[in-house]
Every structure is written in C-alpha cells, then in structure tokens.
Backbone atoms as SQL, in Angstrom:
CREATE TABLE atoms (id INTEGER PRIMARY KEY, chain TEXT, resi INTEGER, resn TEXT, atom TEXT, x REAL, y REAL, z REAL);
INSERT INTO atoms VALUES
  (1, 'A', 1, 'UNK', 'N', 90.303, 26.822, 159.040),
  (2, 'A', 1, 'UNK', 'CA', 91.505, 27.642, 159.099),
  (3, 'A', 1, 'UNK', 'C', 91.917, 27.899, 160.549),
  (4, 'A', 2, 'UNK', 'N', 90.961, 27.510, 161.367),
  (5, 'A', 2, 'UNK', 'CA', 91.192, 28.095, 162.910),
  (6, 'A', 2, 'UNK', 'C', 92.348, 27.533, 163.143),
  (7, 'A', 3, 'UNK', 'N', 92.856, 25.808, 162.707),
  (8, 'A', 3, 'UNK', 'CA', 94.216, 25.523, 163.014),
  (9, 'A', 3, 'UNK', 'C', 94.983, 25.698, 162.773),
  (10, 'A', 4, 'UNK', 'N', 95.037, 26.801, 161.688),
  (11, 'A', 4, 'UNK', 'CA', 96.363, 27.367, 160.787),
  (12, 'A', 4, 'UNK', 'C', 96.881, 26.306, 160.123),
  (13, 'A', 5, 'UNK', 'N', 96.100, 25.317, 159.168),
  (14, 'A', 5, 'UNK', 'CA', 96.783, 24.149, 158.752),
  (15, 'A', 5, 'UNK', 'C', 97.606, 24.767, 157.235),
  (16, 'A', 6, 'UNK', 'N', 98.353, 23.857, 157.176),
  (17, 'A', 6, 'UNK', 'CA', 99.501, 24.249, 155.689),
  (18, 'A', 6, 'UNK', 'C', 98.732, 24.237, 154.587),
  (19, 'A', 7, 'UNK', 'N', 98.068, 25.480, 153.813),
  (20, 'A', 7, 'UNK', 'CA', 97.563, 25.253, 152.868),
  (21, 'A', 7, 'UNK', 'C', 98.297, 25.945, 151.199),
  (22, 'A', 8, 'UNK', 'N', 98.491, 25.078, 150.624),
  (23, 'A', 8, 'UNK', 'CA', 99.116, 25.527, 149.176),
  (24, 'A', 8, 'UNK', 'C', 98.192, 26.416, 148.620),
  (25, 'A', 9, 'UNK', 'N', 98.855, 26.934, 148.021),
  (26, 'A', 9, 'UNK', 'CA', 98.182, 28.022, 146.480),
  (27, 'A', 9, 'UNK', 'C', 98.938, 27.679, 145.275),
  (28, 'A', 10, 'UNK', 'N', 98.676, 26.996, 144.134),
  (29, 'A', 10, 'UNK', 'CA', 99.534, 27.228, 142.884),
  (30, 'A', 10, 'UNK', 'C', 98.846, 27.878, 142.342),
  (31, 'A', 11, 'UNK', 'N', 99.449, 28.763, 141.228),
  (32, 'A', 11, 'UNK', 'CA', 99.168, 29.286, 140.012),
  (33, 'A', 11, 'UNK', 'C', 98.042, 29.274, 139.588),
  (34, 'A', 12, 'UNK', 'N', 97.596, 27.392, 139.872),
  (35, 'A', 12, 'UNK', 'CA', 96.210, 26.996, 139.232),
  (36, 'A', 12, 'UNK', 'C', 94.821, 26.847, 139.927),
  (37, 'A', 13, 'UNK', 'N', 95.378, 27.269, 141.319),
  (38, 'A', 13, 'UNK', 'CA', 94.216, 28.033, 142.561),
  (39, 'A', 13, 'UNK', 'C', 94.114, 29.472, 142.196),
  (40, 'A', 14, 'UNK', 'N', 94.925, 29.973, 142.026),
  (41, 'A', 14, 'UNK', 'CA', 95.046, 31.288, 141.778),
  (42, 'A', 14, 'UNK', 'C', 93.649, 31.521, 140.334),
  (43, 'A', 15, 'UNK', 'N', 93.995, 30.888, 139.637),
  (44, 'A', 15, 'UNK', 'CA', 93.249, 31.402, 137.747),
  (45, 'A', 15, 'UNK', 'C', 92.102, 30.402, 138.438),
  (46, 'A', 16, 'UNK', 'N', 91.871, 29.572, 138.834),
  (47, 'A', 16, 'UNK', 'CA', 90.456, 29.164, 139.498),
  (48, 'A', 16, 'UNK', 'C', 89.815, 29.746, 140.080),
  (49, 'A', 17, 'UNK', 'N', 90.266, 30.638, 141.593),
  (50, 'A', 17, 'UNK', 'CA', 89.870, 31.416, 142.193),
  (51, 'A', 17, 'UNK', 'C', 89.055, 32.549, 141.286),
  (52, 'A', 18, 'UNK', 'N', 89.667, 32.659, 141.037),
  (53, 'A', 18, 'UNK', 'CA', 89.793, 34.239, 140.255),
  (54, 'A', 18, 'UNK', 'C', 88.651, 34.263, 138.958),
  (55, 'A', 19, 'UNK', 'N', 88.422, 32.935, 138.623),
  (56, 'A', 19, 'UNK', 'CA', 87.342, 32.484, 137.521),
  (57, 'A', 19, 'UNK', 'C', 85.721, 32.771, 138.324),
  (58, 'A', 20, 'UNK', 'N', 86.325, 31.466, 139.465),
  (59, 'A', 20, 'UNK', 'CA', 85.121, 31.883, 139.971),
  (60, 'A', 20, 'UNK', 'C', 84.182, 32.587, 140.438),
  (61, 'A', 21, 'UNK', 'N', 85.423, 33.705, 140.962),
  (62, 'A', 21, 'UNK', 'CA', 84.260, 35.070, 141.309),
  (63, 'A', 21, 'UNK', 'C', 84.021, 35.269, 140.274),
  (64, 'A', 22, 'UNK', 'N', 84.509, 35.463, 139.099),
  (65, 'A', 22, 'UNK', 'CA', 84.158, 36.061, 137.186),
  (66, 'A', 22, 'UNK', 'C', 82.598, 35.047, 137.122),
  (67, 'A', 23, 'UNK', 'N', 83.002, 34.351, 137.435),
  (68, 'A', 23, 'UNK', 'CA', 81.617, 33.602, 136.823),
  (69, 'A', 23, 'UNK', 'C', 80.153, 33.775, 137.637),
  (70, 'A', 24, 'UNK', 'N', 80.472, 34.497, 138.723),
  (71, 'A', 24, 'UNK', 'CA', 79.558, 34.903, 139.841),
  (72, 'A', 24, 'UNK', 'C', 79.053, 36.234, 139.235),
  (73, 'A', 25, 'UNK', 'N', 79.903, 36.900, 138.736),
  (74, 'A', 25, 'UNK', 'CA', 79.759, 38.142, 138.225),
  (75, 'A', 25, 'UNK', 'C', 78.838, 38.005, 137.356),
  (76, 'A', 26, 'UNK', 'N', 79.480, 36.995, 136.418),
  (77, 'A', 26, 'UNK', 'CA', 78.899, 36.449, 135.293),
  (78, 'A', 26, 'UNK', 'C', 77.200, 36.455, 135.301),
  (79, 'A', 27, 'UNK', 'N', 76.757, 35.510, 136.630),
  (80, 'A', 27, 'UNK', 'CA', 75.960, 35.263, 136.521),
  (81, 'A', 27, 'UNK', 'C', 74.697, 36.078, 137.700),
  (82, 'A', 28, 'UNK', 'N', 75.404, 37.374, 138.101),
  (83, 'A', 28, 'UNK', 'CA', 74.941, 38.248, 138.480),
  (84, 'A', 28, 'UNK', 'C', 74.588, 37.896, 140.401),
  (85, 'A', 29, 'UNK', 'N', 75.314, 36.971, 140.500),
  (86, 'A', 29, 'UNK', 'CA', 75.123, 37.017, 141.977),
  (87, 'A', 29, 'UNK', 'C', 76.285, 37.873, 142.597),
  (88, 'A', 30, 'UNK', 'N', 77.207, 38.366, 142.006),
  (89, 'A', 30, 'UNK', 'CA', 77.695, 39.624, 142.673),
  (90, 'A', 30, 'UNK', 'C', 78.275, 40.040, 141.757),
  (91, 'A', 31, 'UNK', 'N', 78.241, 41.475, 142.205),
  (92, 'A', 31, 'UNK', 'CA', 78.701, 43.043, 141.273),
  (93, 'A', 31, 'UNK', 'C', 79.898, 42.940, 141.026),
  (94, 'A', 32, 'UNK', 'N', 80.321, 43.765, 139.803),
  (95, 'A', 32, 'UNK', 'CA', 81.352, 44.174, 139.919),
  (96, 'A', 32, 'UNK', 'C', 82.634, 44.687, 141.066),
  (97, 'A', 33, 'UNK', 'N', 81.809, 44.995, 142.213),
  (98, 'A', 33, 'UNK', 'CA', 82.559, 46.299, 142.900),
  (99, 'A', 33, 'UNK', 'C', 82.886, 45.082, 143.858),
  (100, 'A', 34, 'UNK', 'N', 81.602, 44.670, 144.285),
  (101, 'A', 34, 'UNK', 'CA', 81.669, 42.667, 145.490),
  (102, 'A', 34, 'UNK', 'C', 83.261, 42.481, 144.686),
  (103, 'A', 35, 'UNK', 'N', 83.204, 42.060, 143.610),
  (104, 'A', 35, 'UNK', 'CA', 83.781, 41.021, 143.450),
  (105, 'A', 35, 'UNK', 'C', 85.704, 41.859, 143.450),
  (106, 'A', 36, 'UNK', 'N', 85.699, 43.127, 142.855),
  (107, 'A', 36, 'UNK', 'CA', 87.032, 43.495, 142.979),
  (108, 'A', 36, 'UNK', 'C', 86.893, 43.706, 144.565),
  (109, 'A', 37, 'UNK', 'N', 86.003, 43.940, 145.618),
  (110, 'A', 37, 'UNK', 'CA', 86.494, 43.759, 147.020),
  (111, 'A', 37, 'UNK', 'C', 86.978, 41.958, 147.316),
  (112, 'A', 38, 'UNK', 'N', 86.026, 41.398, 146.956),
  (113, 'A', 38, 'UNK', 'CA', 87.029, 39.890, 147.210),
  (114, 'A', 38, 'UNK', 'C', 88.163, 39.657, 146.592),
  (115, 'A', 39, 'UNK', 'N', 88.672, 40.404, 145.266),
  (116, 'A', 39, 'UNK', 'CA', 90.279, 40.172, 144.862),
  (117, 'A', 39, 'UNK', 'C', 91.133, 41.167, 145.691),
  (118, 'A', 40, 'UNK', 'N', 90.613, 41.994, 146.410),
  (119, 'A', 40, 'UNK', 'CA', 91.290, 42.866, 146.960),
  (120, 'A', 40, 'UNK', 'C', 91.855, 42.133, 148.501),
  (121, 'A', 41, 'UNK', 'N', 90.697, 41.321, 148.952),
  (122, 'A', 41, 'UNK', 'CA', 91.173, 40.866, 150.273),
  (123, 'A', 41, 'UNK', 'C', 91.629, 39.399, 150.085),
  (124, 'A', 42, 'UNK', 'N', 91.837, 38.794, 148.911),
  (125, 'A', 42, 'UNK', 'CA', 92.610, 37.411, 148.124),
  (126, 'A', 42, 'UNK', 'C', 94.021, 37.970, 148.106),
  (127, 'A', 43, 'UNK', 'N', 94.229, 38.998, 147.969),
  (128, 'A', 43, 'UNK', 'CA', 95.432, 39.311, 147.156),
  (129, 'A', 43, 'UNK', 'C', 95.843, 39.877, 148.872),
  (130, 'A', 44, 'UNK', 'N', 95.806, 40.903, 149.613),
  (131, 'A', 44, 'UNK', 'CA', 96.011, 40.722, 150.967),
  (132, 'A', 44, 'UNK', 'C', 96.078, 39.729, 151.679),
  (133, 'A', 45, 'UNK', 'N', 95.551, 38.953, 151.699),
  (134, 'A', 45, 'UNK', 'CA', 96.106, 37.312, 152.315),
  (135, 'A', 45, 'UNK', 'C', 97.147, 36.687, 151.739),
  (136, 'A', 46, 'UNK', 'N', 96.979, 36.775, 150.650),
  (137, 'A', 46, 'UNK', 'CA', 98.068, 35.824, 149.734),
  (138, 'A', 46, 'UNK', 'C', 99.537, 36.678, 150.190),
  (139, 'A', 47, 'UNK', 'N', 99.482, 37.971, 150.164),
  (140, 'A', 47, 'UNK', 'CA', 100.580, 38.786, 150.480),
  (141, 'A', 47, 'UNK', 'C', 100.882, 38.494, 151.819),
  (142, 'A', 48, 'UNK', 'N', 99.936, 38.052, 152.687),
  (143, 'A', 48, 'UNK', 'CA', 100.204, 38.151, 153.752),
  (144, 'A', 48, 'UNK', 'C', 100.729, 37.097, 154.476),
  (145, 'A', 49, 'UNK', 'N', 100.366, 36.095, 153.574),
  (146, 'A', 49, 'UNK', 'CA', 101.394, 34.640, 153.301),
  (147, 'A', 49, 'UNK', 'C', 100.116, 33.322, 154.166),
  (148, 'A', 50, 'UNK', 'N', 99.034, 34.051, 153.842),
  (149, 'A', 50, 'UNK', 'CA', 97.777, 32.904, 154.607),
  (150, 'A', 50, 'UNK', 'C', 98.080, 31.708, 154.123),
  (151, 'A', 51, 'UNK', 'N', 98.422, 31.735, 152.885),
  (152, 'A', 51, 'UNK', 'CA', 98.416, 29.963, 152.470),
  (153, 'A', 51, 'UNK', 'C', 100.320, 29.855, 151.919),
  (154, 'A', 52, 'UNK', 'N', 100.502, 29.067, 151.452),
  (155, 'A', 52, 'UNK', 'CA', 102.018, 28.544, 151.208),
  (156, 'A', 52, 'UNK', 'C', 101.946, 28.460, 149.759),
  (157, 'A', 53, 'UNK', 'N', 102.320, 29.816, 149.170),
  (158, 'A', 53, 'UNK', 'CA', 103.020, 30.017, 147.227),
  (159, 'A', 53, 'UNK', 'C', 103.711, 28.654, 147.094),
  (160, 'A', 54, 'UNK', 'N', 103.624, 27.904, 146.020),
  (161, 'A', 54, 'UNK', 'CA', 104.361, 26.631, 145.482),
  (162, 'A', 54, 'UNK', 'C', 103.896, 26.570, 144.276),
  (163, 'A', 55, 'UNK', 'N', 105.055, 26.245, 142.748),
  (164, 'A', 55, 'UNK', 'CA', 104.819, 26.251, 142.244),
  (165, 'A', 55, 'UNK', 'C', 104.102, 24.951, 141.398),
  (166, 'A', 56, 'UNK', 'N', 103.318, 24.742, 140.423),
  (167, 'A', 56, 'UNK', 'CA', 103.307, 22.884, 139.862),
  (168, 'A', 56, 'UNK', 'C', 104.119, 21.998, 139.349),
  (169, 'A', 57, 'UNK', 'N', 104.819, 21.299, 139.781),
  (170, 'A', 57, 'UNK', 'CA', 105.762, 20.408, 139.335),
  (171, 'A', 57, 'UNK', 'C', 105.647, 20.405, 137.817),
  (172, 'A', 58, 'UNK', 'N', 106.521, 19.820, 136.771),
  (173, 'A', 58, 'UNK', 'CA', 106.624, 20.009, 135.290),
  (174, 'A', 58, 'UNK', 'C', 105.701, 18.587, 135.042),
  (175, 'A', 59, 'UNK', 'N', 105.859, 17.680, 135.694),
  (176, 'A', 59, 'UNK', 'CA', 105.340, 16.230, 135.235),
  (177, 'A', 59, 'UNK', 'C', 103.415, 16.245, 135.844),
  (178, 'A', 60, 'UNK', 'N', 103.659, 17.244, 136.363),
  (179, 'A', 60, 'UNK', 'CA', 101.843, 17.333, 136.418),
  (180, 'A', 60, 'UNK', 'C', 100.729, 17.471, 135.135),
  (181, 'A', 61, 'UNK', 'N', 101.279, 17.752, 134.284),
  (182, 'A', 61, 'UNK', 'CA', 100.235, 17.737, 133.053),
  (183, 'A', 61, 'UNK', 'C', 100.427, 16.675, 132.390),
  (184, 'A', 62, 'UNK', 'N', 101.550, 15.690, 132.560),
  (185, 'A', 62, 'UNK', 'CA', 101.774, 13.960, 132.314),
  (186, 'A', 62, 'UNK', 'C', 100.942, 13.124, 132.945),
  (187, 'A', 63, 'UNK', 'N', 100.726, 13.494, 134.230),
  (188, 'A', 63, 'UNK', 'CA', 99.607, 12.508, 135.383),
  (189, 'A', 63, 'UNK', 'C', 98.699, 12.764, 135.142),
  (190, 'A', 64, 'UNK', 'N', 97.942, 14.779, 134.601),
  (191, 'A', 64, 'UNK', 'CA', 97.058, 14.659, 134.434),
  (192, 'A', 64, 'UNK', 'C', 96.394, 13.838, 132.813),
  (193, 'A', 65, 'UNK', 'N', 97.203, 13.763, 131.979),
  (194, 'A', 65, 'UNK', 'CA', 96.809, 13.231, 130.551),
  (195, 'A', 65, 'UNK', 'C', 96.680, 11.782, 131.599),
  (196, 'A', 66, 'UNK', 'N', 97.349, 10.952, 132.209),
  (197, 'A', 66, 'UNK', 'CA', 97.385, 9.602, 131.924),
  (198, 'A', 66, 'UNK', 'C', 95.627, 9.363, 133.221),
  (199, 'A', 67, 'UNK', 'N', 95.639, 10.518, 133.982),
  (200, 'A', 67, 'UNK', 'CA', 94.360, 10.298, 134.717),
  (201, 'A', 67, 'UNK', 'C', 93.081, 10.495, 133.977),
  (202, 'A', 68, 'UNK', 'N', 93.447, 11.154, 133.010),
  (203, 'A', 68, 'UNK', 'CA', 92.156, 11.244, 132.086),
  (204, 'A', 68, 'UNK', 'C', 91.805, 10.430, 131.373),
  (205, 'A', 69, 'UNK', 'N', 92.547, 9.482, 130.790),
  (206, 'A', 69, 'UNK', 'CA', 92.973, 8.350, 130.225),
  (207, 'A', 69, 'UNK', 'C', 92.315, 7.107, 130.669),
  (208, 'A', 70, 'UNK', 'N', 92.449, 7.187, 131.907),
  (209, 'A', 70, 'UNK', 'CA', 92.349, 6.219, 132.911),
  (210, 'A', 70, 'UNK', 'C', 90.505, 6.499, 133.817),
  (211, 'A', 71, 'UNK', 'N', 90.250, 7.373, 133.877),
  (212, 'A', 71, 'UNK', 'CA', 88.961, 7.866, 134.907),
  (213, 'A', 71, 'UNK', 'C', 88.082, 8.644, 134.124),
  (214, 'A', 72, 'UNK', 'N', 88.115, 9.293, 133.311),
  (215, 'A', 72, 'UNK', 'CA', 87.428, 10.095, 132.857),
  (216, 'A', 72, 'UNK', 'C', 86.140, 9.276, 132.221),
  (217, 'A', 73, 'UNK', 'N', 86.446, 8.232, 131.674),
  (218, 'A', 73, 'UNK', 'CA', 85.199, 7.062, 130.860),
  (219, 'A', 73, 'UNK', 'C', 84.446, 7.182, 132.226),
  (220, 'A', 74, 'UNK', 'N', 84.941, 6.675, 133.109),
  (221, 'A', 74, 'UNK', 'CA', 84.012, 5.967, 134.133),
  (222, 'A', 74, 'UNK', 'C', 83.255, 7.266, 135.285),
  (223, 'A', 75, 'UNK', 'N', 83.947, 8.185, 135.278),
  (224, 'A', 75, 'UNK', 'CA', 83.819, 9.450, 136.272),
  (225, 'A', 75, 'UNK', 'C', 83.213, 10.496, 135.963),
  (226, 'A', 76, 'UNK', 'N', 83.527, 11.004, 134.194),
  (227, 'A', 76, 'UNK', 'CA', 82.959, 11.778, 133.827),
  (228, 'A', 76, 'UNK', 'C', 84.072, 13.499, 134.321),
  (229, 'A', 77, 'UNK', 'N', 85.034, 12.904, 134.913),
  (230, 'A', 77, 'UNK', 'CA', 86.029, 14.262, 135.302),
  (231, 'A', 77, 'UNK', 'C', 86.468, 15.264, 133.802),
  (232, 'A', 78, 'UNK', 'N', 86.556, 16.199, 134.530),
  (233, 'A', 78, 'UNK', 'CA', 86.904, 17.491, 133.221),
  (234, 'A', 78, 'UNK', 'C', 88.431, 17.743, 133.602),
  (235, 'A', 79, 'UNK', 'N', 88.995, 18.610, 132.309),
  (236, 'A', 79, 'UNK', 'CA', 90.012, 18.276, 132.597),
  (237, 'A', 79, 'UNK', 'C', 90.835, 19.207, 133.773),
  (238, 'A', 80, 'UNK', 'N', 89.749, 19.881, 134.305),
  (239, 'A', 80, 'UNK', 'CA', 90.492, 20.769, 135.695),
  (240, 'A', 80, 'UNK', 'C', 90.372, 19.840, 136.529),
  (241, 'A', 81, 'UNK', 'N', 89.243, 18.971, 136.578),
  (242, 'A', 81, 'UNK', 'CA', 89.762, 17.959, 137.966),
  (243, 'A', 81, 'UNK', 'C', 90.943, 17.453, 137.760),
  (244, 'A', 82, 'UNK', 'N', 91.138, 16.927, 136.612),
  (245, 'A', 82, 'UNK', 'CA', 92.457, 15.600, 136.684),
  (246, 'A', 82, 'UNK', 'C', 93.687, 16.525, 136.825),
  (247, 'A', 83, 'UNK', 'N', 93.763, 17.666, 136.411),
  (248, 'A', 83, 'UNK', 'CA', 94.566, 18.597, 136.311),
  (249, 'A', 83, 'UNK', 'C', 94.681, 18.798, 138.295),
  (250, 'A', 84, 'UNK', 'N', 93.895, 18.927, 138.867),
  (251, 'A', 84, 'UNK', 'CA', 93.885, 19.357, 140.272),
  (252, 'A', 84, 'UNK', 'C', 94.297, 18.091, 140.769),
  (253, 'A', 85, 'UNK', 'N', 93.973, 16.952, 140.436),
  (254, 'A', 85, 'UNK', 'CA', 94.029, 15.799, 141.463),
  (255, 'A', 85, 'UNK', 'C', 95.870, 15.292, 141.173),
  (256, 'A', 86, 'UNK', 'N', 95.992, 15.727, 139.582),
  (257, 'A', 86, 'UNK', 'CA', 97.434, 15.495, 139.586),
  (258, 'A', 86, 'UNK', 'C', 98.420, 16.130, 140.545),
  (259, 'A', 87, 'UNK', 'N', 98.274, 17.668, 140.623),
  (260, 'A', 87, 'UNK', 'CA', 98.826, 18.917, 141.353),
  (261, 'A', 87, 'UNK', 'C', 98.712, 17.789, 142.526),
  (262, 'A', 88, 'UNK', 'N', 97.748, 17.511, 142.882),
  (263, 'A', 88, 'UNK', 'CA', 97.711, 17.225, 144.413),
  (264, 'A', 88, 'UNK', 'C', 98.964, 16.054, 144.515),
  (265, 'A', 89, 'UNK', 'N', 98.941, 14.562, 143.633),
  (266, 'A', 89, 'UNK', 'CA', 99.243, 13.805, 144.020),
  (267, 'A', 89, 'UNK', 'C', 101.317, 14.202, 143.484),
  (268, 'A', 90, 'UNK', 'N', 101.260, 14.757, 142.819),
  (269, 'A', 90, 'UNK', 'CA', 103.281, 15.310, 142.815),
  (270, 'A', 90, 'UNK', 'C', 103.253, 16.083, 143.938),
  (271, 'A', 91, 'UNK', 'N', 102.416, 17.224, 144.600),
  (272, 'A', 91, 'UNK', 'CA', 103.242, 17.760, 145.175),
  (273, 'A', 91, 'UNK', 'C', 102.674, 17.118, 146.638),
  (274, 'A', 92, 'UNK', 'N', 102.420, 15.565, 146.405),
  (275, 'A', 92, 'UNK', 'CA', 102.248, 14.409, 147.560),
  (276, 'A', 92, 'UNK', 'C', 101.398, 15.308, 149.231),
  (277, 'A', 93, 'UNK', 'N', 100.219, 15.792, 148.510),
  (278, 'A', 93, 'UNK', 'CA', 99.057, 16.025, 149.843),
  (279, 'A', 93, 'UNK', 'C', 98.829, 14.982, 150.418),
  (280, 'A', 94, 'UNK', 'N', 98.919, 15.866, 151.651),
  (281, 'A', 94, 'UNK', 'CA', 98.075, 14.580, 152.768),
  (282, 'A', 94, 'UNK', 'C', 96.593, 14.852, 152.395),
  (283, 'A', 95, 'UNK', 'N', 96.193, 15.784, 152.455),
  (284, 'A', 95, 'UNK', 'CA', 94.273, 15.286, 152.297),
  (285, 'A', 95, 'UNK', 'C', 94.233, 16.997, 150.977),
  (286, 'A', 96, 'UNK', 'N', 93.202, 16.445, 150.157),
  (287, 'A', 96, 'UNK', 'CA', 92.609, 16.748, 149.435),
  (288, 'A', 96, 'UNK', 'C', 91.048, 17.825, 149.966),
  (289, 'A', 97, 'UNK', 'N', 91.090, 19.086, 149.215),
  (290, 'A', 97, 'UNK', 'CA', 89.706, 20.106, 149.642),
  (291, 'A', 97, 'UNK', 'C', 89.520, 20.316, 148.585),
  (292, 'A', 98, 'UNK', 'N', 88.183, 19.954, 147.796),
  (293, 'A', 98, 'UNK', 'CA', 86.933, 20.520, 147.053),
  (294, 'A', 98, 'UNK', 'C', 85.852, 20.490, 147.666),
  (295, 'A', 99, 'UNK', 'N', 85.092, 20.940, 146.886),
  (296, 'A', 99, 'UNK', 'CA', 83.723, 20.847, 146.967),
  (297, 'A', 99, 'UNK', 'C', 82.592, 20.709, 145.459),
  (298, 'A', 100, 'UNK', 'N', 83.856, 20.319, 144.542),
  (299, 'A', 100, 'UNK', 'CA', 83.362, 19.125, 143.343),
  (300, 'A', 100, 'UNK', 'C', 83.289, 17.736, 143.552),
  (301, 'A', 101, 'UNK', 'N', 81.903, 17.437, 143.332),
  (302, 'A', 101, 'UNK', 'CA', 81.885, 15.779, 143.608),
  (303, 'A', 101, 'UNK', 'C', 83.043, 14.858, 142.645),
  (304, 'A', 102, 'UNK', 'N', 82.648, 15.652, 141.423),
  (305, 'A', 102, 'UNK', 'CA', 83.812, 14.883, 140.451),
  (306, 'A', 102, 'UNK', 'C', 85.122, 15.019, 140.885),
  (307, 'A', 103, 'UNK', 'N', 85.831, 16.107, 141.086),
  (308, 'A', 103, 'UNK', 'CA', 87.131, 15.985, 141.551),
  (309, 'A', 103, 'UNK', 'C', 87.422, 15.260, 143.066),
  (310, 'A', 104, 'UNK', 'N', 86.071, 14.717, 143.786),
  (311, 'A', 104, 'UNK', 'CA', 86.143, 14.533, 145.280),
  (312, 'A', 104, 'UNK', 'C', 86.118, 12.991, 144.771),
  (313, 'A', 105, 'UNK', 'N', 85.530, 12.481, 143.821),
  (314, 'A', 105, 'UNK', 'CA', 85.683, 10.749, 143.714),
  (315, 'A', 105, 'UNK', 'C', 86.752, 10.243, 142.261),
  (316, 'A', 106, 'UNK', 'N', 87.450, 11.448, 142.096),
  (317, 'A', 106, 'UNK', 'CA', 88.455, 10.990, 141.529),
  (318, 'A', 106, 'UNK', 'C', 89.915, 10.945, 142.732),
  (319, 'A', 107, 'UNK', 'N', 89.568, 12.002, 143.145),
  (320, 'A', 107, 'UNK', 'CA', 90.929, 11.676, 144.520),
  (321, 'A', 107, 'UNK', 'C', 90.615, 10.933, 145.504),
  (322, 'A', 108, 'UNK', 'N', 89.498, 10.290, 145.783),
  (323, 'A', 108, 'UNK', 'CA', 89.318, 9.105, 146.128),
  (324, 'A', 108, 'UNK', 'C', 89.985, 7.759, 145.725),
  (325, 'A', 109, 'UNK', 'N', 89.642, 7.578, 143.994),
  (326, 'A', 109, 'UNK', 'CA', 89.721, 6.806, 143.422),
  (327, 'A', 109, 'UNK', 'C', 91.525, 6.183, 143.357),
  (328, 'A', 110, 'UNK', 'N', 92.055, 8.215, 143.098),
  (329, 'A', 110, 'UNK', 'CA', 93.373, 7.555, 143.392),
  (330, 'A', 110, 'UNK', 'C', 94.009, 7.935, 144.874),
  (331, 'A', 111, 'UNK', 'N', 92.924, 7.462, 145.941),
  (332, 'A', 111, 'UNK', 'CA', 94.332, 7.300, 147.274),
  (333, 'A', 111, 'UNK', 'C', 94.046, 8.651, 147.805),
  (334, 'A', 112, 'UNK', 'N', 93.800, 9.840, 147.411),
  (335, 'A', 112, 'UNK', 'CA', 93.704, 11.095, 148.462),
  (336, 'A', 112, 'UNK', 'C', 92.758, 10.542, 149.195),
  (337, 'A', 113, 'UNK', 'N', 92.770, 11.475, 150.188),
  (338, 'A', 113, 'UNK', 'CA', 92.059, 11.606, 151.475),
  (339, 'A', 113, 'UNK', 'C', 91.578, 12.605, 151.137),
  (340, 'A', 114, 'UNK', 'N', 89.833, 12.991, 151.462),
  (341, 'A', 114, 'UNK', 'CA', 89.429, 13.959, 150.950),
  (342, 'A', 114, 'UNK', 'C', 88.476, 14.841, 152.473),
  (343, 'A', 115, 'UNK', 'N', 88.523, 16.427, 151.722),
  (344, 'A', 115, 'UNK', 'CA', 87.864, 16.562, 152.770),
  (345, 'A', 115, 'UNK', 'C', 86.390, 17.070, 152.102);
C-alpha cells in the first residue's frame, strides 16, 4: 500500500471480507469485540476512500459459469474463485491479489498477472 496503488473494492470484497473475519470468530482465533474493531477500521477506510468503490459488471456471473465450465475439472476452483477471477477479468485488472492458490492458478491460467 506504501505506493498508494489503485485498489478496487466490489460488493464481493466487501461480503468476503466480512466472512472472513466471521469465520475467524468462528473458529475462535478472534473475539467478538477483535473482530467488530476490524469492521470498525474496514468501514473507516472504505469511507475514507483507501481503495476505489466499483460496482460488478452484469456479464460477470456469465464468465464466471463459462470459467467453471472450462477449469474447474482440471483446477479444482470453487465457485468464489471463478466468480473473483471473472470480476477481475471485465473490470480488465492489470495484476491480480490473493492469497488462494486456487484462485492464484486460475488467473494465471487465464492471462492475469498475479501477485
């Protein structure tokens, strides 16, 4: 982040985000109270305009059916990767950030640049 690079948020970063601390909760590596302090300082950034609001194009759940179609036999992707790698490739990223192997060698597979 030190370079202030252009980073998106859709909708579907947002209900990801937001899972994942749940599932942290979930699984007791942080409290309740942890985790409404990390939505508290998510939601202050986001207000504060750290990353770039955009919404998902309509034809993204078309790319993602036909990527599942296509990769999922061989990759083993769920359908939030293909769902993410679609987002990525309509709203045409230059480089791609996970830290799922599956979603990292499916945007490989199609052409992202990953980090």
């Amino acid at each position: 982040m030190k370079g202030k690079p252009e980073l998106w948020l859709t909708p579907l970063h947002r209900a990801e985000w937001t899972s994942a601390v749940a599932q942290h909760v979930f699984r007791k590596s942080l409290t309740g109270a942890q985790a409404r302090q990390l939505y508290n300082n998510f939601e202050r950034d986001r207000v504060a305009g750290l990353w770039l609001e955009i919404e998902l194009p309509s034809t993204v759940f078309e790319i993602c059916i036909e990527l599942a179609r296509i990769y999922t036999p061989r990759l083993g992707t769920r359908t939030i990767d293909t769902l993410h790698v679609a987002a990525a490739l309509e709203l045409k990223a230059e480089r791609f950030w996970t830290f799922d192997d599956r979603q990292k060698k499916l945007a490989k597979a199609v052409g992202l640049k990953t980090t």
